[in-house]
N, C-alpha and C positions, 0 to 999 in steps of 0.2 A: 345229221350234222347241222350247226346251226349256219344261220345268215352269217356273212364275213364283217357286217354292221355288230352282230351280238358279240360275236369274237374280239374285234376290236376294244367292246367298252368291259367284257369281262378281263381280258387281257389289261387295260390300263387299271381296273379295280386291282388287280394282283402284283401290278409293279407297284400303282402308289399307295394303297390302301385307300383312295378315294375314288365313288364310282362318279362319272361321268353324270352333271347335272343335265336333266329331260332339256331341252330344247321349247323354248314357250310355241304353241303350235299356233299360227295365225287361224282367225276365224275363218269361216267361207267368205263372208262379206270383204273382206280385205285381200283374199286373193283372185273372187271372181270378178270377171272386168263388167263392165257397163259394154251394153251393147253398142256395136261398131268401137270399141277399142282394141288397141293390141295389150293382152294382159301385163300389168305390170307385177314385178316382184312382191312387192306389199301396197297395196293401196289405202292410203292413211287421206283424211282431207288437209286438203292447204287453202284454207281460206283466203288468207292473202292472192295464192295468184288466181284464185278463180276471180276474185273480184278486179284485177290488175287484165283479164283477159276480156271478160263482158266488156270492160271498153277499148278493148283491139280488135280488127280485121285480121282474121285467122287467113290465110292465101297458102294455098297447095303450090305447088314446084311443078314445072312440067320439064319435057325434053329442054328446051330451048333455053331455057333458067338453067338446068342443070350442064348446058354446056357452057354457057355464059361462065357457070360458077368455076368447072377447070380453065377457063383462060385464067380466069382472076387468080386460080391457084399457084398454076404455072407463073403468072407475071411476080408472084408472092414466095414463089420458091419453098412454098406450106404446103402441105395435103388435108387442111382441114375445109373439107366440101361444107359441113354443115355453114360454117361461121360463111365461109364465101355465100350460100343459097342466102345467108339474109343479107350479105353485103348487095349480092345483086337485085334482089325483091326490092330492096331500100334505095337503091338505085332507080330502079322502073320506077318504083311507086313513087318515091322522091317523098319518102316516108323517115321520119324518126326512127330509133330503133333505142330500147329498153335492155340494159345487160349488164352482167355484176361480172366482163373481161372487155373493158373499152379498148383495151392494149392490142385484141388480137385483130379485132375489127375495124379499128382506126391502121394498122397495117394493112391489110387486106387494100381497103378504101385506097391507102395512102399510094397502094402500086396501081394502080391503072387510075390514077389522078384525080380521083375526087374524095368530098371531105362529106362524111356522115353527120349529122345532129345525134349524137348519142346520149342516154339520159342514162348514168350509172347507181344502179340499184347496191 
């Protein structure tokens, strides 16, 4: 009996008389990650943000940020932790913050009363 993968593409060659185009198969390089990463999907380079990050301070989250970051959500009436983790880093640090969604992060800022320096990419 074949896989239920071959069935499916024989099966749609005999309804439509077109079989199923191969799938381009990424290389290894592109799916294996670089050490201490968490792998991603396809790994393509982006030059632009590697050069856009060499001049940012990369800052881990702890307990303390991450509770910080549910007030900020709760006073926001959002559930979006990520966007709150840098509203309140950007807080502490009293840091600029870089983002192509000013909207959701000038909200955020805007509920528990202060106002960000955002630079919109």
């Amino acid at each position: 009996m074949r896989p239920p993968w071959r069935r499916r593409g024989r099966l749609r060659t005999q309804l439509t008389g077109d079989p199923a185009t191969p799938r381009e198969t990424p290389t290894e390089e592109e799916i294996t990650p670089a050490r201490g990463e968490n792998p991603p999907r396809l790994r393509r380079p982006q030059p632009q943000i590697s050069r856009l990050l060499k001049g940012c301070d990369i800052l881990s989250d702890d307990q303390r940020i991450g509770r910080a970051a549910g007030v900020v959500c709760k006073a926001s009436g959002t559930a979006d932790v990520v966007d709150a983790i840098v509203v309140v880093t950007a807080v502490q640090y009293q840091a600029s913050v870089v983002t192509s969604d000013p909207g959701d992060l000038s909200h955020l800022a805007a509920s528990i009363g202060v106002k960000l320096q955002l630079f919109t990419v």
